[in-house]
Backbone as CSV, one residue per row, in Angstrom:
resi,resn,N_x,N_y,N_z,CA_x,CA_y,CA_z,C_x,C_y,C_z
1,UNK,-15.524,-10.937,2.127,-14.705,-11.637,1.132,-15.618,-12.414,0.188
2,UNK,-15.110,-12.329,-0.886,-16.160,-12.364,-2.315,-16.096,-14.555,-2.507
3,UNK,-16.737,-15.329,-3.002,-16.514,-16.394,-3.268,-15.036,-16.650,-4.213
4,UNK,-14.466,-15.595,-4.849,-13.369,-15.827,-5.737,-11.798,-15.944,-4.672
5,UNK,-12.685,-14.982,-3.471,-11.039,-14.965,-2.923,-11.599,-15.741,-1.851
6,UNK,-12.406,-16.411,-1.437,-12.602,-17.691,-0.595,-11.847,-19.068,-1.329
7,UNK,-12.077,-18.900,-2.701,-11.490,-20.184,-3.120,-9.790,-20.165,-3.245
8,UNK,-9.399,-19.343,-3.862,-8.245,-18.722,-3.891,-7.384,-18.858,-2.646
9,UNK,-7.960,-18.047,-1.297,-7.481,-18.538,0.204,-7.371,-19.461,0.295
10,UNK,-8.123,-20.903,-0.087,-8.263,-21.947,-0.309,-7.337,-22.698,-0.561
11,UNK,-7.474,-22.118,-2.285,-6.025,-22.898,-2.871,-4.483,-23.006,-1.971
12,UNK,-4.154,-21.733,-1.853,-2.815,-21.521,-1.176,-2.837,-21.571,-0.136
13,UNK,-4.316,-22.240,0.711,-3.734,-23.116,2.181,-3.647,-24.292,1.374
14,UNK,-4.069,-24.955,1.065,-4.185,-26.214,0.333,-2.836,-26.668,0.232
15,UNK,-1.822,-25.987,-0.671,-0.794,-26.167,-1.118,0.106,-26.094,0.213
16,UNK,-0.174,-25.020,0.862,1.004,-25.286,2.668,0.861,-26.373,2.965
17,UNK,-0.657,-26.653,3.066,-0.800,-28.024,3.942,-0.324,-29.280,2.737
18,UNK,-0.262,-29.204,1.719,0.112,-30.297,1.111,1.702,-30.463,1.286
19,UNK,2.461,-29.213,1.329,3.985,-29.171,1.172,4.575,-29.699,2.628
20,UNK,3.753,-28.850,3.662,3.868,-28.964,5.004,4.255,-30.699,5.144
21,UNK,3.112,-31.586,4.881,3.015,-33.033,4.775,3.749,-33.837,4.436
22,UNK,4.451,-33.847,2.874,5.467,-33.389,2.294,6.659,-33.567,2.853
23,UNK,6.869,-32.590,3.557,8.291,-32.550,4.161,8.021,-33.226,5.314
24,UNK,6.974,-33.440,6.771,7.247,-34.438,7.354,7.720,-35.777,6.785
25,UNK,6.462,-36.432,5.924,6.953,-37.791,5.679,7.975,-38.285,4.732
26,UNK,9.064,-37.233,4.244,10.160,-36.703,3.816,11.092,-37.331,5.054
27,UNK,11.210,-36.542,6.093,11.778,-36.394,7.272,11.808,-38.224,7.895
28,UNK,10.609,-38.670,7.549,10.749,-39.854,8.387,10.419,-41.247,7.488
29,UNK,10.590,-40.627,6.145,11.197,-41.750,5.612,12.281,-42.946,5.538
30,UNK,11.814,-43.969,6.392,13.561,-44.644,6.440,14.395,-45.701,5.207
31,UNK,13.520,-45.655,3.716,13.906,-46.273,3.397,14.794,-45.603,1.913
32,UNK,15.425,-46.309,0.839,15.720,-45.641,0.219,14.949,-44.689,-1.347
33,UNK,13.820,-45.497,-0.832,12.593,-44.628,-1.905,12.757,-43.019,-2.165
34,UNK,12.693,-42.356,-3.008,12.370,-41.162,-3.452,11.349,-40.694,-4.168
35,UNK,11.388,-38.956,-4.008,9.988,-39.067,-4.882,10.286,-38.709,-6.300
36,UNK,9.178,-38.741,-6.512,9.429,-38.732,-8.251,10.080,-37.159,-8.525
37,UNK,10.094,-35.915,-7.668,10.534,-35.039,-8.492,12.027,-34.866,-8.020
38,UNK,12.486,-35.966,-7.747,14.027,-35.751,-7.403,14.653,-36.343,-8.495
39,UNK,13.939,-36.593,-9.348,14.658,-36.813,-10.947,14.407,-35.869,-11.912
40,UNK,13.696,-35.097,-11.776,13.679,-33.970,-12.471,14.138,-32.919,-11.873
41,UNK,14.085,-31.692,-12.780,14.634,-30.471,-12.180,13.254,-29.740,-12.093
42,UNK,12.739,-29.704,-11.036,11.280,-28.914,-10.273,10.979,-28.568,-9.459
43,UNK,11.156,-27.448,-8.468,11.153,-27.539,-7.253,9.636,-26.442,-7.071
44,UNK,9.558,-27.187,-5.937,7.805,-26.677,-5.610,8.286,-25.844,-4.178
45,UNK,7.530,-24.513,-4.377,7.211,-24.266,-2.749,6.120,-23.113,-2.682
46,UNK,6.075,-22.696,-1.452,4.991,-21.974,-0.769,5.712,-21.415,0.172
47,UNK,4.468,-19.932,0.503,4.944,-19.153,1.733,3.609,-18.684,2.155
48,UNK,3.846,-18.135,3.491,2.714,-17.631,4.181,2.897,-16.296,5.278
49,UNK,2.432,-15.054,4.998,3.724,-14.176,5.831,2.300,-13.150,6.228
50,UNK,2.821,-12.440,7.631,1.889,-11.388,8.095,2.531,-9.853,7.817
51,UNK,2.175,-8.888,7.465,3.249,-8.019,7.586,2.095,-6.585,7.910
52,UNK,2.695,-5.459,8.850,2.081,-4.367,9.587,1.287,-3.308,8.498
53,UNK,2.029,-3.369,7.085,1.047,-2.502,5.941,1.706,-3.464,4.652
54,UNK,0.735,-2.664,3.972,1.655,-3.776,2.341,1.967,-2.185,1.289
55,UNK,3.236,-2.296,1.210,4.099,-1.050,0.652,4.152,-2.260,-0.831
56,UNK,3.983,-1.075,-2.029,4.361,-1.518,-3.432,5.023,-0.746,-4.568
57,UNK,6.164,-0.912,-4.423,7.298,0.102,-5.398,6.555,1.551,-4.975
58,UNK,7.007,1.928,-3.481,6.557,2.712,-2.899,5.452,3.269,-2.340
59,UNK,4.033,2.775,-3.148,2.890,3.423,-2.769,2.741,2.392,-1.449
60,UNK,1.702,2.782,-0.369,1.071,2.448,0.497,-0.152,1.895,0.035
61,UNK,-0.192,0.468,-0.118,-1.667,-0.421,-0.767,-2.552,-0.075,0.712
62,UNK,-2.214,-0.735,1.730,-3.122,-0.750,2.881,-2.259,-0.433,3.953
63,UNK,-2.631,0.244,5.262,-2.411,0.914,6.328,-2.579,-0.197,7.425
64,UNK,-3.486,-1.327,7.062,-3.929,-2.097,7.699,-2.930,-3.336,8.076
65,UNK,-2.910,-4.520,8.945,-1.743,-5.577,8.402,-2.196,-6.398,7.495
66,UNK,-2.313,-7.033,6.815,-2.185,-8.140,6.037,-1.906,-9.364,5.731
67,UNK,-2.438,-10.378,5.704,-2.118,-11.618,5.299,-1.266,-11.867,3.642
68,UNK,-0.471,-12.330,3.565,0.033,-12.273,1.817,1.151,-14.027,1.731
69,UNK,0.084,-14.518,0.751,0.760,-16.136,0.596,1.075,-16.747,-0.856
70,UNK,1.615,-17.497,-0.920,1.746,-17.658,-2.373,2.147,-19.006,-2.366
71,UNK,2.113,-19.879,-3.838,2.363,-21.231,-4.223,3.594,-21.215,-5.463
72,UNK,4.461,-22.182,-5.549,5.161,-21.608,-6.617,5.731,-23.066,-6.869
73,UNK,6.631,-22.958,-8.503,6.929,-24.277,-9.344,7.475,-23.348,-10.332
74,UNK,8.685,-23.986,-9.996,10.194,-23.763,-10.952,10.938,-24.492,-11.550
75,UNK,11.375,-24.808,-12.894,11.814,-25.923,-13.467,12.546,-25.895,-15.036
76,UNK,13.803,-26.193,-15.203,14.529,-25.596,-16.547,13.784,-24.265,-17.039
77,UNK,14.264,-23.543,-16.246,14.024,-22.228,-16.544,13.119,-21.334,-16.645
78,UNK,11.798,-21.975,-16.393,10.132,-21.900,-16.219,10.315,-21.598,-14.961
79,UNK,9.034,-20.820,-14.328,8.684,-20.031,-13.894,7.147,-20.299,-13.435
80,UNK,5.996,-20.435,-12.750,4.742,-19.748,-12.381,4.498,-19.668,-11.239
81,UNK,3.443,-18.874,-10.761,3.406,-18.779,-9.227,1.402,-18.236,-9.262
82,UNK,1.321,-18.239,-7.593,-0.351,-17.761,-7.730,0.111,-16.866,-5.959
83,UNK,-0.351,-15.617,-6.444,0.512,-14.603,-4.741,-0.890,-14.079,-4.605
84,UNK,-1.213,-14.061,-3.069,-2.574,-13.433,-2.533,-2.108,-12.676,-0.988
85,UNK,-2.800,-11.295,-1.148,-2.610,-10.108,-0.286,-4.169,-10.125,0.201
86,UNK,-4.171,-10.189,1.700,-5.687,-9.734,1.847,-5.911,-9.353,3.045
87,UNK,-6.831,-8.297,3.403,-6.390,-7.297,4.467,-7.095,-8.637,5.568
88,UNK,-6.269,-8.280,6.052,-6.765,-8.782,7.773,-7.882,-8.331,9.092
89,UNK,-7.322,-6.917,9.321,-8.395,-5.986,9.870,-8.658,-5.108,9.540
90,UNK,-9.810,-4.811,8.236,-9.854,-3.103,7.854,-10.146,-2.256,8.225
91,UNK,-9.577,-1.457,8.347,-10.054,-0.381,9.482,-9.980,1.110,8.489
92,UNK,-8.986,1.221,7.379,-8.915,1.847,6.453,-9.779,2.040,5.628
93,UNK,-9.575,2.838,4.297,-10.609,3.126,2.946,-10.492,1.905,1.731
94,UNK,-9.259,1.513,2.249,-8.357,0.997,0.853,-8.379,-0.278,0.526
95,UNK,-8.893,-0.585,-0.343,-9.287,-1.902,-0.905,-8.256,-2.435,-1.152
96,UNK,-7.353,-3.235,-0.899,-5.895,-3.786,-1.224,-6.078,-5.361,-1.930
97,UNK,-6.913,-5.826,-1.349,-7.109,-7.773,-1.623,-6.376,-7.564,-3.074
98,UNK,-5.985,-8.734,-3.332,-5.152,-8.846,-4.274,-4.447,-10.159,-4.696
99,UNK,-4.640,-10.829,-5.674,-4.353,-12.123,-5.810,-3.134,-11.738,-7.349
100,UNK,-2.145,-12.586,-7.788,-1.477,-12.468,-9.035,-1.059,-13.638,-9.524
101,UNK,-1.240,-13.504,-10.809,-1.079,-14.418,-11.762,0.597,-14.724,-12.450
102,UNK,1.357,-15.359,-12.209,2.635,-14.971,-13.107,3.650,-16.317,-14.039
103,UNK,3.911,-16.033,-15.023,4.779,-17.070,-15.415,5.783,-16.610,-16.283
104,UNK,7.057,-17.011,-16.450,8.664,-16.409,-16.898,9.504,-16.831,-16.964
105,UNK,10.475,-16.772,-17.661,11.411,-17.833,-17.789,12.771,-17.104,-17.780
106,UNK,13.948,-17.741,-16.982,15.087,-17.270,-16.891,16.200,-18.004,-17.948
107,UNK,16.833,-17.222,-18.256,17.903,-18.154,-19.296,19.765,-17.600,-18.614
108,UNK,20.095,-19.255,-18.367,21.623,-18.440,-17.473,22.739,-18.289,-18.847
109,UNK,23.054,-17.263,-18.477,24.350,-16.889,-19.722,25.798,-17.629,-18.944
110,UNK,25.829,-18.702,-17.831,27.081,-18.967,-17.336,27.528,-20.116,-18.398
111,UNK,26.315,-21.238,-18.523,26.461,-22.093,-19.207,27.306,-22.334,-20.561
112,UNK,26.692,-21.477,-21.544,27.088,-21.588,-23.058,28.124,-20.499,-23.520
113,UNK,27.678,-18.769,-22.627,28.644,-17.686,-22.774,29.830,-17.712,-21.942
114,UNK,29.343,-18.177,-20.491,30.426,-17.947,-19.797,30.612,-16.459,-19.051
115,UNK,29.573,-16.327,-19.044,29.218,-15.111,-18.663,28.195,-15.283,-17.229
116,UNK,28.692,-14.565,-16.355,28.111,-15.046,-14.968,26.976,-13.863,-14.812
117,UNK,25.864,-14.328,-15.488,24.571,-13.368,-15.502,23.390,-14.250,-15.864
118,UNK,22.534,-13.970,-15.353,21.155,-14.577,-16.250,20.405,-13.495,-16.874
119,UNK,19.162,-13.237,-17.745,18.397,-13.106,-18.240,16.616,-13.417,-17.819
120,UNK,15.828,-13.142,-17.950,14.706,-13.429,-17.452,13.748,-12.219,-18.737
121,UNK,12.400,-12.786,-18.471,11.327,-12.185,-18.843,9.764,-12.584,-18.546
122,UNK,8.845,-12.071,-18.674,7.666,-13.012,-17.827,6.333,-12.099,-18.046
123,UNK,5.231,-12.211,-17.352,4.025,-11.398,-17.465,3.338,-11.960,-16.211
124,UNK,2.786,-10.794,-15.974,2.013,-10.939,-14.612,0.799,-9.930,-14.265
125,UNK,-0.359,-11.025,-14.296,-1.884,-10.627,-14.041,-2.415,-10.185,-12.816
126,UNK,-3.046,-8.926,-12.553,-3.014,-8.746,-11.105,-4.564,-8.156,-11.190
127,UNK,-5.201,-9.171,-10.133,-6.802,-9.192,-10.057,-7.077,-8.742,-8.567
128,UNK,-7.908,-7.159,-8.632,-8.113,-6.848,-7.869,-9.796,-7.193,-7.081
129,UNK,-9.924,-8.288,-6.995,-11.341,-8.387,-6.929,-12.794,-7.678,-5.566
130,UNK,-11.645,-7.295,-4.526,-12.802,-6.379,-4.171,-13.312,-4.934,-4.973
131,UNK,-12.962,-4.898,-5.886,-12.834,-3.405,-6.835,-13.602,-3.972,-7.961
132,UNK,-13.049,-5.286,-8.227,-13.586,-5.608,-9.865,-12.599,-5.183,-10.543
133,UNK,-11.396,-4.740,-10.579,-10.829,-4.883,-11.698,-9.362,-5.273,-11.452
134,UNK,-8.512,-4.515,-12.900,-7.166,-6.112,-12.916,-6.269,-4.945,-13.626
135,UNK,-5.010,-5.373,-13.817,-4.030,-5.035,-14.337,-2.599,-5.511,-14.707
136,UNK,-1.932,-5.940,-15.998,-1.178,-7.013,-16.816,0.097,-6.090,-16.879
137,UNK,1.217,-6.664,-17.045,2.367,-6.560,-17.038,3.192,-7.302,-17.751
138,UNK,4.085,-6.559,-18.330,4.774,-7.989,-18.832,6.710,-7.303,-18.460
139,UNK,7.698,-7.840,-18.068,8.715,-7.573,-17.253,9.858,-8.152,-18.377
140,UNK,11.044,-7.807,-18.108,12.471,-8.211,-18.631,13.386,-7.764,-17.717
141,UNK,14.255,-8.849,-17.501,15.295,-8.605,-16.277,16.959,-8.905,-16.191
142,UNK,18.206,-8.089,-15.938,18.985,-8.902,-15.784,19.437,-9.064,-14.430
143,UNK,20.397,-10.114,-13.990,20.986,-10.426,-13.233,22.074,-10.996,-13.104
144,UNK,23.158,-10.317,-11.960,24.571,-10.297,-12.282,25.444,-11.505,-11.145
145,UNK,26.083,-12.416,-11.241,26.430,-13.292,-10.228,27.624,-12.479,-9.735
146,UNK,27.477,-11.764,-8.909,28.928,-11.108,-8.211,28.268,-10.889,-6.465
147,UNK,29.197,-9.780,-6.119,28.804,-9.381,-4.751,27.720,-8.500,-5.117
148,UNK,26.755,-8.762,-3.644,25.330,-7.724,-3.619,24.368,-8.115,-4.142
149,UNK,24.781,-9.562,-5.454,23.891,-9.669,-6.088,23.027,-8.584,-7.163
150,UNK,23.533,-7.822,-7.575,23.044,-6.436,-8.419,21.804,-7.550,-9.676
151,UNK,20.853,-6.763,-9.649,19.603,-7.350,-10.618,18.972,-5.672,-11.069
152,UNK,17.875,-5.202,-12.428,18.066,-4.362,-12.841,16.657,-5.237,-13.369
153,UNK,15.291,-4.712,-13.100,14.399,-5.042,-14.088,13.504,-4.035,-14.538
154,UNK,12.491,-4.179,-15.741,11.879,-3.317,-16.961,10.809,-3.923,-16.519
155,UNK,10.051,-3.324,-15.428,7.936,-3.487,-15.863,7.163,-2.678,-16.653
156,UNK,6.804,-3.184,-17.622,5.216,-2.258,-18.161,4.586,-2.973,-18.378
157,UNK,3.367,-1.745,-17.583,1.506,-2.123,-17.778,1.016,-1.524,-18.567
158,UNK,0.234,-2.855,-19.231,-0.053,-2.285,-20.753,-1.725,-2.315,-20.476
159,UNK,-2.089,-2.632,-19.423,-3.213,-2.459,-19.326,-4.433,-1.034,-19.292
160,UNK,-5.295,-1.143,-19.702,-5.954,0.300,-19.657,-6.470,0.795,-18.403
161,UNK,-6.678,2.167,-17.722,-6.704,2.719,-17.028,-8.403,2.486,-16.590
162,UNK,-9.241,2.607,-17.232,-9.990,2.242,-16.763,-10.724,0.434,-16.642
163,UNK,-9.769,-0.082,-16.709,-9.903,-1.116,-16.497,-9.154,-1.963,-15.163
164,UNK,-8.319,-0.565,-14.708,-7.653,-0.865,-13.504,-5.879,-0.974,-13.490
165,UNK,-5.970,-0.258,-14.540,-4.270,-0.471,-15.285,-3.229,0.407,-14.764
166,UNK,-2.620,0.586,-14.840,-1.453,2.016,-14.526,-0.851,2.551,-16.143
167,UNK,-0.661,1.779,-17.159,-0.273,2.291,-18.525,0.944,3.103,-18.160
168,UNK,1.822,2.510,-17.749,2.767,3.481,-17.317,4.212,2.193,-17.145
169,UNK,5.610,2.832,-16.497,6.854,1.536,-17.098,7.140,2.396,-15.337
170,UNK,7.931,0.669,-14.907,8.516,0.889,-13.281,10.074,0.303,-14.043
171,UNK,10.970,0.974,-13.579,12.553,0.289,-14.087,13.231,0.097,-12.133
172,UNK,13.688,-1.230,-12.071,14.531,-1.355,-10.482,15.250,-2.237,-10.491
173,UNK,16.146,-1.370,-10.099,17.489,-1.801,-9.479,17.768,-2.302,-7.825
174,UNK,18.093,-3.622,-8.215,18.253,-4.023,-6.579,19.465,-4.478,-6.243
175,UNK,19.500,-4.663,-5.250,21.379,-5.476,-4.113,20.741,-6.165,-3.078
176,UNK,21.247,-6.965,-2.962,21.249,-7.883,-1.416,22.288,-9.032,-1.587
177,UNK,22.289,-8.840,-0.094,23.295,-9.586,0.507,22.768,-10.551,1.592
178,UNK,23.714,-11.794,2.230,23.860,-12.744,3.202,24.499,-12.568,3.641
179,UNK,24.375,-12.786,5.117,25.526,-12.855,6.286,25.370,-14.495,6.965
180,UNK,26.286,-15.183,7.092,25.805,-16.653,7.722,26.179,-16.005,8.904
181,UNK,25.439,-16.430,10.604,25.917,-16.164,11.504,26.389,-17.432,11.502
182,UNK,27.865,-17.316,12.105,28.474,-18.420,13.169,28.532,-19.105,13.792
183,UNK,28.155,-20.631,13.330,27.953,-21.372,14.566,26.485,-21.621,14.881
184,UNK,25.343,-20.929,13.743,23.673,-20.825,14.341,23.363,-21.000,12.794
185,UNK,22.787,-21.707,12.986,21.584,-22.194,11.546,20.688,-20.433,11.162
186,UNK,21.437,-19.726,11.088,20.857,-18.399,11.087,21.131,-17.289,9.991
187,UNK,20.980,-16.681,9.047,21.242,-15.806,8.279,21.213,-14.190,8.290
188,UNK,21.615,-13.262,8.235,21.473,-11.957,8.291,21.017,-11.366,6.766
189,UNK,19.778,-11.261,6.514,20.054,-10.942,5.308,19.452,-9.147,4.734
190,UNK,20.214,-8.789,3.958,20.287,-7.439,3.845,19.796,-6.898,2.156
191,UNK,18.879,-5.984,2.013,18.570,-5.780,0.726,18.392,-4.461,0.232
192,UNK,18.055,-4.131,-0.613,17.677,-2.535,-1.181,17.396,-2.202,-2.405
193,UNK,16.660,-1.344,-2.781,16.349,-1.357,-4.094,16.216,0.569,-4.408
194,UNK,16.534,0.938,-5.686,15.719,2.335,-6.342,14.897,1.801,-7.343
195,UNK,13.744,2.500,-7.351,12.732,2.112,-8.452,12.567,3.489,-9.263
196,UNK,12.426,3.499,-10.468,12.374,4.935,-10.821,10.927,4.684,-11.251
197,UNK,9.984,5.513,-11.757,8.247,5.094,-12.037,7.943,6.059,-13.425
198,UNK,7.352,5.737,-14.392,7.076,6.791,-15.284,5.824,6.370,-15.486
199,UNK,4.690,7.537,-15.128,3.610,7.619,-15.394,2.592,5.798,-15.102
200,UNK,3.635,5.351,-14.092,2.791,4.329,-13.649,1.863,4.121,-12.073
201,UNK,0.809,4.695,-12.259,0.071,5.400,-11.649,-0.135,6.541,-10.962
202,UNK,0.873,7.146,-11.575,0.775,8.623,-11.606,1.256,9.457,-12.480
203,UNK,0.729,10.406,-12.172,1.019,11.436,-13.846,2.164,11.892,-13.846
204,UNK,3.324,11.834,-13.403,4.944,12.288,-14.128,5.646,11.429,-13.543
205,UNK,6.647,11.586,-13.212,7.996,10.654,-12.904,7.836,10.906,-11.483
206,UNK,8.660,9.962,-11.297,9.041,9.609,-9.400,9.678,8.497,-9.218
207,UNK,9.645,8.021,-7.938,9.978,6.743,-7.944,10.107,5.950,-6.002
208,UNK,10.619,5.300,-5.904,10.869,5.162,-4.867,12.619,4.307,-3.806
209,UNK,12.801,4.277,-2.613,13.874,3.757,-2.333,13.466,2.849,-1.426
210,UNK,13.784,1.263,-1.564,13.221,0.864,-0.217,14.722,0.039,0.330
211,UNK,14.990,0.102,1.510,15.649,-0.636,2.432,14.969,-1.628,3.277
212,UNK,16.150,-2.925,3.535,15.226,-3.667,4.527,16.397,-4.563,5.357
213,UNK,15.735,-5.044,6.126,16.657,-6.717,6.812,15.873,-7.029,7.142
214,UNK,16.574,-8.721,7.384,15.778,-9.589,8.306,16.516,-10.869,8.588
215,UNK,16.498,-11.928,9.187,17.270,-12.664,9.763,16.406,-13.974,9.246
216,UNK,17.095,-14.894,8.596,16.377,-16.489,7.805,16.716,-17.514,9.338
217,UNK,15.654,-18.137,9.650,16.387,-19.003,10.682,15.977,-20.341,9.695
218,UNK,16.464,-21.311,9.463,16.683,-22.219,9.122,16.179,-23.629,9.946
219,UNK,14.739,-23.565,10.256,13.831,-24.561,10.965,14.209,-26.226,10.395
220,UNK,14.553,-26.175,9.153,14.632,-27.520,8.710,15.073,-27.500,7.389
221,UNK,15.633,-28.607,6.897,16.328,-28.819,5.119,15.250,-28.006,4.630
222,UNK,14.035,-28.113,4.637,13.188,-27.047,3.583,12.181,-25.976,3.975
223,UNK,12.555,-25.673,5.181,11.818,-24.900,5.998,12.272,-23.770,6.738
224,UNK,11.908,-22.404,6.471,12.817,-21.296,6.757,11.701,-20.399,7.241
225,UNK,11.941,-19.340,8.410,10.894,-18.410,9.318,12.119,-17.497,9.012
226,UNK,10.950,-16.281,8.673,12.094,-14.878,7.920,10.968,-13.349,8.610
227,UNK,11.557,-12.950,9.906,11.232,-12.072,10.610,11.583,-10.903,9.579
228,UNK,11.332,-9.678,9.363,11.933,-8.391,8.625,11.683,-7.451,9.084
229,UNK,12.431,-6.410,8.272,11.831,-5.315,8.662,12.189,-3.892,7.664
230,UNK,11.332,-3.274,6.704,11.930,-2.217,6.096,11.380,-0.670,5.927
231,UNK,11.987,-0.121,5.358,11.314,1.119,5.153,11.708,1.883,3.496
232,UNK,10.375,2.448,3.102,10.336,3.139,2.297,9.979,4.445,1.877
233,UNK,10.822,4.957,1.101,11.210,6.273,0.467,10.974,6.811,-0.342
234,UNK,9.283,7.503,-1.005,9.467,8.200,-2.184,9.627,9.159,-2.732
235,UNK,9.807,9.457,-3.760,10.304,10.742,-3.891,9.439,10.920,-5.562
236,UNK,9.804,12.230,-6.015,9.434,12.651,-6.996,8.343,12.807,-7.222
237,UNK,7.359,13.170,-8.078,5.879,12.758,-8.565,5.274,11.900,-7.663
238,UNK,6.162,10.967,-7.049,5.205,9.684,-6.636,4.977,10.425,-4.584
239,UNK,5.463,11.405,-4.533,5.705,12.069,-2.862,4.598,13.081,-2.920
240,UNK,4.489,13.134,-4.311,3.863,15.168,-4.379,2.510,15.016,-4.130
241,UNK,2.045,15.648,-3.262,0.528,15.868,-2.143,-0.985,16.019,-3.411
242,UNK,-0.320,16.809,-4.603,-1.228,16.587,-5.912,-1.231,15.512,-7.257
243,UNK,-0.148,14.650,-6.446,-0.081,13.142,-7.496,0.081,11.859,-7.309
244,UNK,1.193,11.566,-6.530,1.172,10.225,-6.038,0.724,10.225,-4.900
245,UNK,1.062,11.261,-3.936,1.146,11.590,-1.987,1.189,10.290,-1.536
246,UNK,2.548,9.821,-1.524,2.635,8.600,-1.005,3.456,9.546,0.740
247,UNK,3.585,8.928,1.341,5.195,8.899,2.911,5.650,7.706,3.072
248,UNK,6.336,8.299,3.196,7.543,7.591,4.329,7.202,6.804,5.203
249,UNK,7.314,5.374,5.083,6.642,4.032,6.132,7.976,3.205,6.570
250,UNK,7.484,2.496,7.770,8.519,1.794,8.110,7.198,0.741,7.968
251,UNK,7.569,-0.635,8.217,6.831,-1.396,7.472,7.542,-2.999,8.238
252,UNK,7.010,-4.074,8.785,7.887,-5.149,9.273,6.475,-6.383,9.225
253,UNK,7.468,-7.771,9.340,6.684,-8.889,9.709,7.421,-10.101,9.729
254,UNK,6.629,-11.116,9.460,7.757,-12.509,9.438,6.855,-13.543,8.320
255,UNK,7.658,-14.167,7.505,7.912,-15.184,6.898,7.281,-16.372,6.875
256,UNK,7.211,-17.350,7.011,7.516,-19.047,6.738,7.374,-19.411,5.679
257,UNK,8.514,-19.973,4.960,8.773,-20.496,3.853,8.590,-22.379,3.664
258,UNK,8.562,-22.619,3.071,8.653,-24.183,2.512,8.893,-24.694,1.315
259,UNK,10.032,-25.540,0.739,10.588,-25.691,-0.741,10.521,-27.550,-0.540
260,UNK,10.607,-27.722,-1.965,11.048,-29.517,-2.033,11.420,-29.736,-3.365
């Protein structure tokens, strides 16, 4: 591991352990003091998750398991985050490490239209640094407030190919759902997506299907452990043994979340 993704690992323990802290002396605060971002609209969090391979709008990044964590800050409609993937035990060919850059802003149409949907758009930098190189994106999204939750987003990488780019557009459609269990601080939660792919990292069309679950247990007001488990499906261009040759993976891990 290179000094860039030592510091980086860094950062986004940094931030657990700061949030982690956070929410204890949160917890055992007895007086009526607050903190300063409970007057604004900002909410900060972090995650930290292990998972058996790292699947990405179908392709297979690594075979290996993975570590993958991230820091994040959301606020009137703003958006940024810092997400890091990094193999754990390589035992594979495949260079996966992977850190991303992102910031975007959502605009809700319930407010002023009356229309129970939001809007979104954003860009996102993705630095592959055991490879040396990177690849930019920039996204547009909608999203529908009904059952399933239905969302529908537009990626293209406009980045160049030899610079580590795909130059190519991902369009996906997703659903998920909640189940509260009964009586248990516990959630069932259920998701799915089709991605269709054009010429984004591979030379014709394809795409992929992924399914998943997993169960939110609800550790504390801002603290959530999210076991999963899914599998993915590609098809088209992105399956074919002379272009994408991705298979068929089942794929699982768990969670821990933290918000404030």
């Amino acid at each position: 591991m290179n000094r860039s993704k030592y510091f980086l690992a860094l950062v986004i323990a940094a931030f657990m352990g700061i949030f982690m802290i956070a929410g204890v002396n949160a917890q055992e605060e007895k007086s009526n003091e607050k903190y300063l971002l409970d007057n604004v609209d900002i909410q900060l969090s972090a995650d930290v998750a292990v998972y058996s391979k790292y699947i990405w709008r179908g392709f297979t990044l690594d075979n290996d398991p993975v570590l993958q964590s991230g820091a994040y800050i959301d606020g009137y409609g703003f958006s940024a985050s810092i997400w890091g993937s990094f193999d754990i035990d390589p035992k594979d060919d495949l260079n996966s490490d992977e850190v991303d850059y992102s910031i975007g802003y959502s605009y809700d149409l319930k407010e002023k239209l009356n229309i129970p949907a939001s809007v979104s758009g954003g860009y996102i930098y993705y630095d592959f640094p055991s490879v040396d190189l990177n690849s930019q994106e920039f996204y547009v999204g909608l999203a529908i407030e009904t059952l399933l939750s239905p969302t529908i987003t537009w990626y293209h990488d406009f980045e160049d190919e030899v610079n580590g780019g795909g130059k190519g557009d991902y369009v996906v459609a997703e659903l998920s759902h909640s189940i509260p269990i009964s009586g248990l601080p516990i959630i069932l939660d259920l998701n799915g997506h089709v991605g269709y792919n054009h010429e984004l990292f591979i030379l014709g069309d394809g795409g992929d299907v992924g399914l998943g679950t997993g169960l939110v247990f609800n550790l504390s007001k801002n603290c959530t452990f999210n076991p999963n488990i899914a599998y993915s499906i590609p098809f088209g261009d992105l399956e074919r043994s002379d272009d994408g040759n991705q298979d068929r993976r089942f794929y699982g891990g768990a969670a821990l979340a933290l918000s404030f």
